[in-house]
C-alpha positions in Angstrom: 4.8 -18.6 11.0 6.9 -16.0 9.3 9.7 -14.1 11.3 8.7 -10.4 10.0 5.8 -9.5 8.1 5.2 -5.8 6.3 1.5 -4.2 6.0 1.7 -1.2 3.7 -1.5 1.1 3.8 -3.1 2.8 1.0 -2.2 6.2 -0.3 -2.3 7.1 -3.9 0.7 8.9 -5.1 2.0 8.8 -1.6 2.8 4.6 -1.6 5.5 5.5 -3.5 7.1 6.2 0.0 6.6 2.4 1.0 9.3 1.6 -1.9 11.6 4.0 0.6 10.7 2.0 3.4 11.2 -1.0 1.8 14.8 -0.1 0.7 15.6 1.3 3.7 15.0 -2.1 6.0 16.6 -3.8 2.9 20.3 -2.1 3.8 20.0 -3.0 7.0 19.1 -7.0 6.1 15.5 -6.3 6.8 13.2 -8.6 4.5 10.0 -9.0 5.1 8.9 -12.9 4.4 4.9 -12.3 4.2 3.2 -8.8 3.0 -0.2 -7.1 2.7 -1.3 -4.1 1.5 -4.4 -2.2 0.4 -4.8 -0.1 -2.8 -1.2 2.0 -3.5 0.3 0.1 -0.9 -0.8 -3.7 -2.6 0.6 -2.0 -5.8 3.8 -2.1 -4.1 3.8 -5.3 -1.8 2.8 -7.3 -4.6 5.9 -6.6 -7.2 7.9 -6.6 -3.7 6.3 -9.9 -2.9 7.0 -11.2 -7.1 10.7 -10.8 -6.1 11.6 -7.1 -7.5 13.4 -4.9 -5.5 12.7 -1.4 -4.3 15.2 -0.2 -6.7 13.1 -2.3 -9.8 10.2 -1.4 -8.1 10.9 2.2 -8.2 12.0 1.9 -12.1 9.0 0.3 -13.0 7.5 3.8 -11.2 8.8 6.0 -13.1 9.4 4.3 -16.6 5.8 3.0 -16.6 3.9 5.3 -14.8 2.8 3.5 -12.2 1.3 5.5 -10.0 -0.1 8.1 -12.6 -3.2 6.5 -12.9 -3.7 6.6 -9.2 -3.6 10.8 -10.4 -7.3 11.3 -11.3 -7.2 14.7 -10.1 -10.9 15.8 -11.4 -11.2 13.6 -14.7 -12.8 10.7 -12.9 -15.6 13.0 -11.7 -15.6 14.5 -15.5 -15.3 12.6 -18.3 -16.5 9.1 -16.6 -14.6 6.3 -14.4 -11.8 4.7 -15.3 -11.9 0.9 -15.7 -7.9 0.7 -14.5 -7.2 -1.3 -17.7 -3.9 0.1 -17.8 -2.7 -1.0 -14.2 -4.5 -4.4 -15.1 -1.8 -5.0 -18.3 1.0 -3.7 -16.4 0.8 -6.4 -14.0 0.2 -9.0 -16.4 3.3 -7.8 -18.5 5.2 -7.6 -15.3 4.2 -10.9 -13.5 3.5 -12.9 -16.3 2.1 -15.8 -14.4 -0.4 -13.4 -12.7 -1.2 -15.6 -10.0 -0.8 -15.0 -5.9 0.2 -19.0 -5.7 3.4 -18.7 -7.9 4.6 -15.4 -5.7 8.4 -15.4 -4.2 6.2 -14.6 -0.6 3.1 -14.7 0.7 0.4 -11.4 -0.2 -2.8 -10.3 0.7 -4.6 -7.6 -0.4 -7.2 -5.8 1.0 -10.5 -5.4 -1.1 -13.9 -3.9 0.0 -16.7 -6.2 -1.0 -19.8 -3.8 -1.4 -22.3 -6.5 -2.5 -22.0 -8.2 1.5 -20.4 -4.9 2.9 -17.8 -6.3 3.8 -13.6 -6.3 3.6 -11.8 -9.5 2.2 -8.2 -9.9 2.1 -7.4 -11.9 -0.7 -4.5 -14.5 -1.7 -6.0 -16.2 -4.2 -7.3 -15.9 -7.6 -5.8 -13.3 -10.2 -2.9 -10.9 -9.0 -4.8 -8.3 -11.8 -8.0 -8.8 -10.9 -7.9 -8.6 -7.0 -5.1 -6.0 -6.9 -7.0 -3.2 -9.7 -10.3 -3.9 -7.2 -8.0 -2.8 -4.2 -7.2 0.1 -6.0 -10.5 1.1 -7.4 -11.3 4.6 -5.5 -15.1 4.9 -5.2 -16.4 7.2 -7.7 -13.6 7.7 -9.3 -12.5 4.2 -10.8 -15.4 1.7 -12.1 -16.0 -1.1 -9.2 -14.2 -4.5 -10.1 -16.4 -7.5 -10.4 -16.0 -11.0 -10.0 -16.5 -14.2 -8.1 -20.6 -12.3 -8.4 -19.8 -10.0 -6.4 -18.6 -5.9 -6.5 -15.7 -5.0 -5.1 -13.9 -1.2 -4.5 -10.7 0.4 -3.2 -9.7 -1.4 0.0 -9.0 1.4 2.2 -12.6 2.0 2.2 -12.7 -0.4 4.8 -9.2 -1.2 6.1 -6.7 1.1 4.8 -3.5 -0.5 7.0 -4.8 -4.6 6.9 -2.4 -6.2 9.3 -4.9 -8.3 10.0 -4.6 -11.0 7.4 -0.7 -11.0 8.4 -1.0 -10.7 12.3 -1.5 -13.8 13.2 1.5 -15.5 10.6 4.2 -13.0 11.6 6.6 -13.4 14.8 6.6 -9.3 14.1 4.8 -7.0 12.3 6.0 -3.8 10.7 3.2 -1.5 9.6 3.6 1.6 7.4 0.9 4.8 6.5 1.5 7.4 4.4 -1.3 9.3 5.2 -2.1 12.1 7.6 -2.3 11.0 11.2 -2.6 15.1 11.9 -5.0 17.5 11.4 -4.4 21.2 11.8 -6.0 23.9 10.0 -9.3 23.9 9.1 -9.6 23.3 5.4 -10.9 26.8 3.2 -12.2 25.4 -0.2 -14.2 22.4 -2.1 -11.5 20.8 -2.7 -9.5 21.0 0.9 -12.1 20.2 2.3 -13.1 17.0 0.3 -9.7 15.9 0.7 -9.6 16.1 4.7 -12.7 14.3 4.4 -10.7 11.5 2.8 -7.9 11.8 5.2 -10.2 11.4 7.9 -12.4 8.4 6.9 -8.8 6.7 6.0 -7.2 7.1 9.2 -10.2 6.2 11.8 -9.8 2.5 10.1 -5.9 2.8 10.0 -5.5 4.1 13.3 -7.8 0.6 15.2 -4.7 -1.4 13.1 -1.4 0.7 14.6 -1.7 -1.3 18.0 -1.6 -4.7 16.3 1.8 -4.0 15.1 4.9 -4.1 16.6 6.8 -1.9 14.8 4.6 1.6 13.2 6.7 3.7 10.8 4.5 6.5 9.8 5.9 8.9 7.0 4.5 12.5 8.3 6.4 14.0 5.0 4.5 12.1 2.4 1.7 12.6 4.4 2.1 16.3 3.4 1.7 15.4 -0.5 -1.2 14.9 -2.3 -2.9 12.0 -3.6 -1.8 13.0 -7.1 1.2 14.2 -6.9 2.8 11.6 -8.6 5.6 14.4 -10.0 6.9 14.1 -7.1 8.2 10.2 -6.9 11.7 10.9 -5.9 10.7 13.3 -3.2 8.1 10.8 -1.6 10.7 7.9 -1.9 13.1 9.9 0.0 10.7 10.6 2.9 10.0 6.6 3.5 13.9 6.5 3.4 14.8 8.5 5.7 11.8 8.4 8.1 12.6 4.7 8.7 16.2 5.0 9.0 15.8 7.8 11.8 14.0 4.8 13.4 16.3 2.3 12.6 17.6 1.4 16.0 13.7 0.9 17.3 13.3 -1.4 14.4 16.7 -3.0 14.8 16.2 -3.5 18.7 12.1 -4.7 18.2 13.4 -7.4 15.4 16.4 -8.8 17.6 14.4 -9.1 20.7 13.7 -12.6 18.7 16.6 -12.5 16.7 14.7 -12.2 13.7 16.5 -10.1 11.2 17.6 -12.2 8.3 21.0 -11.8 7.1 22.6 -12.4 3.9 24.4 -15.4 5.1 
């Protein structure tokens, strides 16, 4: 069993705020020995998990474009799906060896088999393969196939998966960046498509919260949307600072056991 395990949840452009999150338990000897993550957020747990650091993470963010073809805006819906090629040689340029076995730490990601209806959380196999089917938004980006069967974005069925993790972590910190709130009533198409989104992602994120012992939820990425990739530095800075205003929670939860690792 691992002391503390991290479950980021999915959010397009707003996962960037996990890399926040990430650096934020980092300065205060915070590391995570086992991960999971579903679409944006196994995007960022697995180059966390291939050793880089949320400063390297966040480079490879903005010098590659990471998240921009999470940024489909209408083009998915207009001029065909996306096959995710370019998030499937980014990974393989990054982590060379492309495999979950020859990780620094543990990772699962979450995946939504739609040939048994089903969600699989997957450590096994290849990192580009299973990681471009977690990310694979339904009508947007083309299904991934393999092991004869059809797989999609994982958040269609488990947008937070602590479950894989729950049962190998002394305690479990889990992180959404999506709206938990809902307030006005949306006024057009698109509004309203988009709460529709929000809403289907958070009725399977909010049965995960009270398997965690630790819930940071960034409010002020949720207030970004999906696409707004333009806005990287903003969204990192609102998974900073949310988890340092609950720093002492997270501080006093982890030494209950004495299970923040330090640099010595």
């Amino acid at each position: 069993m691992y002391p503390i395990g991290i479950s980021l949840s999915g959010g397009g452009a707003r996962g960037i705020a996990h890399i926040g999150v990430l650096q934020a338990l980092l300065e205060h000897d915070i590391r995570p020995q086992v991960f999971s993550g579903s679409s944006a957020g196994a995007i960022v747990g697995l180059f966390y998990a291939a050793g880089y650091s949320p400063a390297e993470i966040m480079d490879v963010v903005k010098k590659s474009s990471l998240f921009k073809i999470l940024s489909f805006g209408t083009t998915g819906l207009t001029s065909g799906l996306s096959d995710l090629s370019y998030l499937e040689k980014l990974i393989v340029e990054k982590i060379p060896h492309n495999r979950f076995d020859q990780l620094s730490m543990p990772f699962y990601a979450a995946v939504s088999n739609i040939t048994d209806g089903c969600c699989e959380y997957l450590n096994t196999g290849l990192l580009s393969e299973v990681v471009v089917a977690s990310c694979s938004i339904p009508l947007v980006f083309k299904p991934v196939k393999f092991n004869n069967k059809t797989y999609i974005d994982g958040g269609f069925f488990d947008n937070l998966p602590v479950k894989p993790i729950r049962p190998l972590s002394e305690k479990l910190i889990a992180v959404n960046v999506n709206p938990s709130k809902f307030g006005n009533d949306p006024n057009h198409v698109l509004s309203i498509g988009q709460r529709c989104f929000d809403l289907s992602i958070w009725r399977n994120t909010a049965e995960q919260i009270s398997q965690a012992d630790v819930f940071i939820d960034v409010e002020e990425a949720a207030k970004y949307r999906l696409i707004d990739v333009a806005r990287a530095d903003n969204l990192y800075k609102a998974g900073y600072e949310k988890t340092m205003t609950q720093m002492s929670e997270i501080l006093s939860v982890l030494k209950q056991r004495e299970l923040v690792i330090n640099n010595g």
